[in-house]
N, C-alpha and C positions, 0 to 999 in steps of 0.2 A: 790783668797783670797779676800773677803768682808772688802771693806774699812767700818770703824766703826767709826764715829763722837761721842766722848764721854766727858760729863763736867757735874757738878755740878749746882743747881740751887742757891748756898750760894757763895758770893765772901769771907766769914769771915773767916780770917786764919787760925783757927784752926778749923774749920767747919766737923762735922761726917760725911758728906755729901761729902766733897772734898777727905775726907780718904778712904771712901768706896769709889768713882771712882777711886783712885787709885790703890785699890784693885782687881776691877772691870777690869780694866785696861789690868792690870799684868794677869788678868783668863784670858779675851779675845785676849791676844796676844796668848796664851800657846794654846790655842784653835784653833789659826788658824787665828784669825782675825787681820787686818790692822789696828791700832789705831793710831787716833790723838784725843790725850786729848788737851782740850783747857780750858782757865780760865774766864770766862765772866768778873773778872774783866779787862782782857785786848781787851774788847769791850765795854766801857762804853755809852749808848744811853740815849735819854733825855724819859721821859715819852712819850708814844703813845700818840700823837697829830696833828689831821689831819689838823688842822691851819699852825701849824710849818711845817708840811711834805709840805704843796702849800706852802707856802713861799722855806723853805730851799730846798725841796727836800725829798729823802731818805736820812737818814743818812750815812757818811762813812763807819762806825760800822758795820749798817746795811747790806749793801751792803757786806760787806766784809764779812758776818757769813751767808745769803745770801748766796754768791757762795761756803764755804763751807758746808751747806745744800743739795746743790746740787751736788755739789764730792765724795758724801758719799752714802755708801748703807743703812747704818744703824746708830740708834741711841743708844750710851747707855745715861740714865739720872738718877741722883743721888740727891734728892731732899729733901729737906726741909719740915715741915709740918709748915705753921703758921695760926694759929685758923683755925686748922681742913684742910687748904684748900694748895693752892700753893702760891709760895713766889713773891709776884710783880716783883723782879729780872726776875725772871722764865716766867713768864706768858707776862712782857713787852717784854722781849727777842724774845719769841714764835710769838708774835702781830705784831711786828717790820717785823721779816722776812717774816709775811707770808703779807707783802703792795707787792699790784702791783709796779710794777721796768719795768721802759722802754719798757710798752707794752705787759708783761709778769706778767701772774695771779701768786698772790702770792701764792697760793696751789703749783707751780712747786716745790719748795725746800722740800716740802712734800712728792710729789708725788712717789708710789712707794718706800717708806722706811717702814724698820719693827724698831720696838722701844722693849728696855727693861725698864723698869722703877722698879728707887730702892730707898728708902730711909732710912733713921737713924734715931733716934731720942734717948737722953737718955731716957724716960718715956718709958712706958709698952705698949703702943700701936705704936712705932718705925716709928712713920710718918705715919701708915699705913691710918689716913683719907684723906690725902692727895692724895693720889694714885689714888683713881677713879678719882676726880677732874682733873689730869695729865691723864688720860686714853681719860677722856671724850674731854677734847682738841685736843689732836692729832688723834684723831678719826674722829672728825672735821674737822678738816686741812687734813687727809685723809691717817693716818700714819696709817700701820698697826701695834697695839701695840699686842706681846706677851701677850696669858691669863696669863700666869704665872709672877709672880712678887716680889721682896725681902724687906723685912722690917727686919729692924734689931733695937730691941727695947734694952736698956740698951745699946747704944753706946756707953756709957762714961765708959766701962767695955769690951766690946767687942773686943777691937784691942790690938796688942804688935807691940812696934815698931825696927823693928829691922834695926839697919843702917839708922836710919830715915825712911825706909820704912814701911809703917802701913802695915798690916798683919792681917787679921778676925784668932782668937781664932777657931771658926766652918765655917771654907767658903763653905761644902760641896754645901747648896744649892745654893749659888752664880753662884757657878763654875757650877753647873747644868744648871742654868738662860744664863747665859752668853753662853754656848755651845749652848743653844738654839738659840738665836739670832746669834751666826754666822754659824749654820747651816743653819737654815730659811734664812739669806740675800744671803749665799752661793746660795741657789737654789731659790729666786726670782733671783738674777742678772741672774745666768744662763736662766732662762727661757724668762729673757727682751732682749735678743741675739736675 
């Protein structure tokens, strides 16, 4: 079973972005996959700053989202689009974890992950300019990301909540997305044996 490190690039409470991971979520279990959704508001880091980083260190935060990068086979991400691009939350998060730590290249927490990437937006393009911009990073850092990827335009229309739990009106393609990432991390793990 493909552990799956899954969260949000918006810590804002009512965020399309936090709804759809939890959507996200609920397919990748149903699928097969090991989920740990996390809240990055409960890693709060200061801006990337290699002055602060020789002084203080690597942040706690850091270190702590760090080693679960590394526990993880795979990522889901559920992101934001702001002008056009990825949300500084998002991208300081990414920056953070990939610093060298104790001697150890920051690509390790990378290394060897497959990614889904999905966003929301209410307007009619659903985050989608944001997407390559998140593709091209973790590509970077050396993730393998999924060709295929979910934009869900008109979010402020697209969920029902039921029980409190938000629910996609059309999840087909999600639930298509999501199967794929835990099939692909199923059978990278298997082959890193």
């Amino acid at each position: 079973m493909p552990k799956i490190l899954a969260f949000a690039g918006s810590t804002r409470r009512d965020s399309w972005n936090r709804k759809l991971i939890r959507v996200a979520t609920h397919a990748a279990r149903a699928a097969g996959g090991e989920v740990t959704l996390i809240d990055l508001a409960d890693y709060p880091l200061p801006l990337m700053d290699e002055d602060l980083e020789a002084r203080d260190g690597l942040p706690a935060n850091a270190q702590r989202l760090k080693a679960l990068f590394k526990a993880h086979d795979a990522l889901l991400i559920a992101s934001p689009e702001y002008n056009s691009s990825i949300p500084p939350l998002l991208k300081n998060t990414l920056d953070w974890v990939s610093r060298e730590w104790q001697g150890e290249s920051g690509l390790v927490p990378y290394q060897n992950k497959v990614a889904a990437l999905l966003a929301a937006s209410p307007g009619q393009f659903g985050g989608m300019r944001m997407l390559p911009h998140l593709r091209q990073v973790l590509n970077t850092l050396g993730v393998l990301v999924l060709p295929g990827q979910f934009s869900l335009p008109h979010a402020d229309q697209a969920f029902d909540d039921a029980d409190g739990v938000p629910m996609l009106k059309a999840p087909a393609r999600l639930h298509d997305l999501v199967l794929e990432l835990v099939n692909t991390a199923q059978m990278l793990s298997a082959a890193a044996k």
